[in-house]
Backbone bond lengths (Angstrom), bond angles and torsions (degrees), N, CA, C in turn:
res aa  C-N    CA-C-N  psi(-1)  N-CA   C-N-CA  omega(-1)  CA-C   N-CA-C  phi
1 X - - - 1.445 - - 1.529 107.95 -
2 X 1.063 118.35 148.31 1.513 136.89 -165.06 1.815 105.52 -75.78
3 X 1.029 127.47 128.12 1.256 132.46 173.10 1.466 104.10 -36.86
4 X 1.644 119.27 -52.16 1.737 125.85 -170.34 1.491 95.30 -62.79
5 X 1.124 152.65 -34.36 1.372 143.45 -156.97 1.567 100.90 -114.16
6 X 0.977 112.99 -35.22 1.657 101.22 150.13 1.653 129.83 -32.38
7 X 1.615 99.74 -52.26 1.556 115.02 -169.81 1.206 123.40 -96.65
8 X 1.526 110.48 1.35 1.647 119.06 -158.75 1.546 95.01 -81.50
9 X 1.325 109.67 141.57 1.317 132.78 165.95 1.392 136.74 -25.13
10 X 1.234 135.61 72.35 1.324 110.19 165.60 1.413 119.51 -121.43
11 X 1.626 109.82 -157.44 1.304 129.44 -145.83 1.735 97.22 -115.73
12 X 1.433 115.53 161.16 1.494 111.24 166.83 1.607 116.03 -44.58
13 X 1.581 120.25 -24.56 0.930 104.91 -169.89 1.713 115.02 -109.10
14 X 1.280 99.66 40.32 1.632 103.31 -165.95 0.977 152.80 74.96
15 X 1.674 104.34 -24.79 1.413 138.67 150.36 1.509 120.16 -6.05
16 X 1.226 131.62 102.28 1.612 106.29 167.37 1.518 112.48 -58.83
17 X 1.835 111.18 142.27 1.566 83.39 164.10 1.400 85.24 -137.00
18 X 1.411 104.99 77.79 1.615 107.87 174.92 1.628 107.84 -97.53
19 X 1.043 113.06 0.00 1.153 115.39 -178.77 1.452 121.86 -114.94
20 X 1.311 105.73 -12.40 1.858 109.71 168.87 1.780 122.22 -41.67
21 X 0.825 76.15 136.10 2.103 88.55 -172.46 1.520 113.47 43.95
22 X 1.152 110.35 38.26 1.367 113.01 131.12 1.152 155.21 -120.14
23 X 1.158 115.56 108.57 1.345 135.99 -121.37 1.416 109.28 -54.04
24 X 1.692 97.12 -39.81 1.718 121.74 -178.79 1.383 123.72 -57.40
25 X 1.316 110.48 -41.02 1.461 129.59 161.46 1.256 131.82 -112.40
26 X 1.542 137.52 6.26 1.007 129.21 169.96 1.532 114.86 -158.00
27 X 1.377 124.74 -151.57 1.439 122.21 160.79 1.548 126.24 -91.97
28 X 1.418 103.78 139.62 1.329 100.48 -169.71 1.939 109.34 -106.67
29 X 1.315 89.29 112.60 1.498 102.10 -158.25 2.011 112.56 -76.64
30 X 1.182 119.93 145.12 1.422 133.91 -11.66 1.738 110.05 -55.46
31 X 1.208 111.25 165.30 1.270 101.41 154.57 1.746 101.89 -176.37
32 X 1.477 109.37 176.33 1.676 107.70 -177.76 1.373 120.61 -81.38
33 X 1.145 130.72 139.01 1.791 125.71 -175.79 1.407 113.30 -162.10
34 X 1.188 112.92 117.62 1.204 110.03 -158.33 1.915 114.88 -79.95
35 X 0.864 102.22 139.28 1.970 104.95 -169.45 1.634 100.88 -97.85
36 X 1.626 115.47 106.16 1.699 104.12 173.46 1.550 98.61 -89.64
37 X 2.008 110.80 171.30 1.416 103.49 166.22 1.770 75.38 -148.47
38 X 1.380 93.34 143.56 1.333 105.67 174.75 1.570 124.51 -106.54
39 X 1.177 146.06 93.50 1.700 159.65 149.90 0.832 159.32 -91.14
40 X 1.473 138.36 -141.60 1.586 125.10 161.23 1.531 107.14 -67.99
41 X 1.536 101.93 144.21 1.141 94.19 176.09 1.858 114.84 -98.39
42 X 1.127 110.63 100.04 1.618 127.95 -167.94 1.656 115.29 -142.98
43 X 1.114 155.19 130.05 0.943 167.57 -169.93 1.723 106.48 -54.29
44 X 1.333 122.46 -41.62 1.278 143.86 173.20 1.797 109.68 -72.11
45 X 1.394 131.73 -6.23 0.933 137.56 154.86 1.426 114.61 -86.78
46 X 1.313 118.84 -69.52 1.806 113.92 164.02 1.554 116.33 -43.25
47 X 1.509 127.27 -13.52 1.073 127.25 -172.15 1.986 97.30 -79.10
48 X 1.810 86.38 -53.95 1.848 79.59 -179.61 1.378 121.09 -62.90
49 X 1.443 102.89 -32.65 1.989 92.35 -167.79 1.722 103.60 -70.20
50 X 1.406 118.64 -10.31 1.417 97.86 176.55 1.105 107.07 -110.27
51 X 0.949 131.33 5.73 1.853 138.28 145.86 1.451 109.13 -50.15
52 X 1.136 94.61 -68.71 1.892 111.46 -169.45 1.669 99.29 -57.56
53 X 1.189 129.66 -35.77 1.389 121.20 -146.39 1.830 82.19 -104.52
54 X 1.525 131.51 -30.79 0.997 120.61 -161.66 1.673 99.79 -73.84
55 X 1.380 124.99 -16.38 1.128 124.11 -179.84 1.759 111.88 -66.93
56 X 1.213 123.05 -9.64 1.142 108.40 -169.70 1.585 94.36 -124.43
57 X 1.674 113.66 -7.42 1.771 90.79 -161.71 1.995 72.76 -139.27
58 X 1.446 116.22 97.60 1.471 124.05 -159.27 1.344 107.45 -81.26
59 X 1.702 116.96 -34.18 1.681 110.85 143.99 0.907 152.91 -13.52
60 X 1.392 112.74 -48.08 1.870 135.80 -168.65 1.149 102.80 -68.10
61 X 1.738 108.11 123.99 1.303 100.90 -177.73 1.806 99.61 -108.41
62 X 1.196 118.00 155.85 2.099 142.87 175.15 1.836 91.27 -27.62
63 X 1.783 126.58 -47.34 0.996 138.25 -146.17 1.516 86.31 -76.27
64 X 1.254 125.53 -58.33 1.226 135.97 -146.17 1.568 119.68 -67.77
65 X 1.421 98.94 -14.34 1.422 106.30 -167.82 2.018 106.80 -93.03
66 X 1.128 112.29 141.47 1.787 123.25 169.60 1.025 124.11 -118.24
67 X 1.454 111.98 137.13 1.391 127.08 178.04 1.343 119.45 -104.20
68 X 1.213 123.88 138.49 1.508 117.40 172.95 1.973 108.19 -136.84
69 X 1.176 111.54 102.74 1.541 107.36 155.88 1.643 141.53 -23.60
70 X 0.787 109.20 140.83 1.804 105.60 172.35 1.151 90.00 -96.44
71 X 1.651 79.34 159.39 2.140 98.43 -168.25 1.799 95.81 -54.62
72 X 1.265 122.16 -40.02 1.348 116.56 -169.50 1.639 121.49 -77.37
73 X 1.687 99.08 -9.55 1.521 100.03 169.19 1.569 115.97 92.78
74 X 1.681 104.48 -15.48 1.338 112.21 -159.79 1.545 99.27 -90.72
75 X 1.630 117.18 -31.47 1.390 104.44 171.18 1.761 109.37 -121.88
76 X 1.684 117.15 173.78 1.026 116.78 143.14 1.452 129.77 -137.93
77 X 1.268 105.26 -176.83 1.675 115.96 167.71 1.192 121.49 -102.07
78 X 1.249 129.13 140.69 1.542 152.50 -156.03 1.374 97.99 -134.93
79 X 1.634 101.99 115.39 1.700 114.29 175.25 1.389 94.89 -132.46
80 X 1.574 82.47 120.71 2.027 107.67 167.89 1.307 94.00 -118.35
81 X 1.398 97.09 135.67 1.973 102.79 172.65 1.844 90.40 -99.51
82 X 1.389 117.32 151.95 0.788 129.78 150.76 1.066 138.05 -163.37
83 X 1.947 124.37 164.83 1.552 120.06 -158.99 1.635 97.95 -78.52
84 X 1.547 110.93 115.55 1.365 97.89 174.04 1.274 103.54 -99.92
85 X 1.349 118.53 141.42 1.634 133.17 -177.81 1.229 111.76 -64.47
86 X 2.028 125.74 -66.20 1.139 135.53 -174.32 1.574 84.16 -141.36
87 X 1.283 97.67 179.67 1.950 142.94 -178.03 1.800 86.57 -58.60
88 X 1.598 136.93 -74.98 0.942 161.79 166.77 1.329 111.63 -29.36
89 X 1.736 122.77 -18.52 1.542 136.53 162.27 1.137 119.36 -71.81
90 X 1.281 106.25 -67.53 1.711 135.47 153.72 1.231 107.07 -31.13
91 X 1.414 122.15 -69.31 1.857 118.61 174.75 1.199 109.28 -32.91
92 X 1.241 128.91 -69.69 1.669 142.79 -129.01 1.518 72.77 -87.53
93 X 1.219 144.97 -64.39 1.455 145.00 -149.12 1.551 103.31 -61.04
94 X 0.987 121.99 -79.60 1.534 145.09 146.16 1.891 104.43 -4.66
95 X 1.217 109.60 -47.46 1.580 115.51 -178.50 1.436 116.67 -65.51
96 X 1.487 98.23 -26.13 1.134 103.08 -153.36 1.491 121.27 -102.96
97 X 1.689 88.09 -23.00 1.897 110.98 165.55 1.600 105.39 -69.54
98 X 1.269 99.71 -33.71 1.490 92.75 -165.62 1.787 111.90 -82.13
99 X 1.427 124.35 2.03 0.875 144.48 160.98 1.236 138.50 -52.47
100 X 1.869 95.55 -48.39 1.531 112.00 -165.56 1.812 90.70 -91.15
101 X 1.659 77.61 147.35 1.553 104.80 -169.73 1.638 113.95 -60.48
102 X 1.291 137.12 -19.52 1.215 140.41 167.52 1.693 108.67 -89.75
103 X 0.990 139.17 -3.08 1.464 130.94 -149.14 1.899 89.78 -107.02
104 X 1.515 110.75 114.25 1.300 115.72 163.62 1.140 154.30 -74.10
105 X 1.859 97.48 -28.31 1.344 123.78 -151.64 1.856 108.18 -159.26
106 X 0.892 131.99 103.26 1.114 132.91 -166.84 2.027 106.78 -119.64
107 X 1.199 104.30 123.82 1.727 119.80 -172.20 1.678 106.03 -105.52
């Protein structure tokens, strides 16, 4: 293994974050990015993912969030934009959708 990949950057969670704030290759933190979660499609599902997500990004306002149906109606997508701080924001957020017991599909 290469001395550079030996030394590259990461996070408690293993994460490379050799690429944080650069611009060229990655995200340059803070910055806006929108978090989808994909599920039932029910009003009480968009209710949790912007519950869950408002816990970490205390900004987000009810308005901000979009829904979009599958052609079949049976699921949807849930778009929260939010200010992510670091890579390690995004994780914990991301951890946490993928957690909840309805959430299928996470973007």
């Amino acid at each position: 293994m290469s001395e550079e990949k030996q030394n590259t950057p990461k996070n408690p969670e293993g994460v490379d974050t050799s690429l944080d704030n650069d611009e060229k290759h990655g995200l340059n933190f803070p910055c806006d990015y929108p978090v989808k979660a994909m599920g039932p499609n029910t009003t009480e599902f968009a209710d949790e993912m912007y519950a869950l997500v408002k816990k970490h990004c205390p900004e987000l306002k009810r308005e901000d969030l979009t829904t979009r149906a599958s052609g079949s109606a049976t699921y949807q997508s849930v778009t929260l934009p939010v200010r992510a701080e670091s890579r390690d924001h995004l994780i914990t957020i991301y951890q946490d959708l993928k957690n909840h017991k309805d959430v299928k599909w996470t973007l």
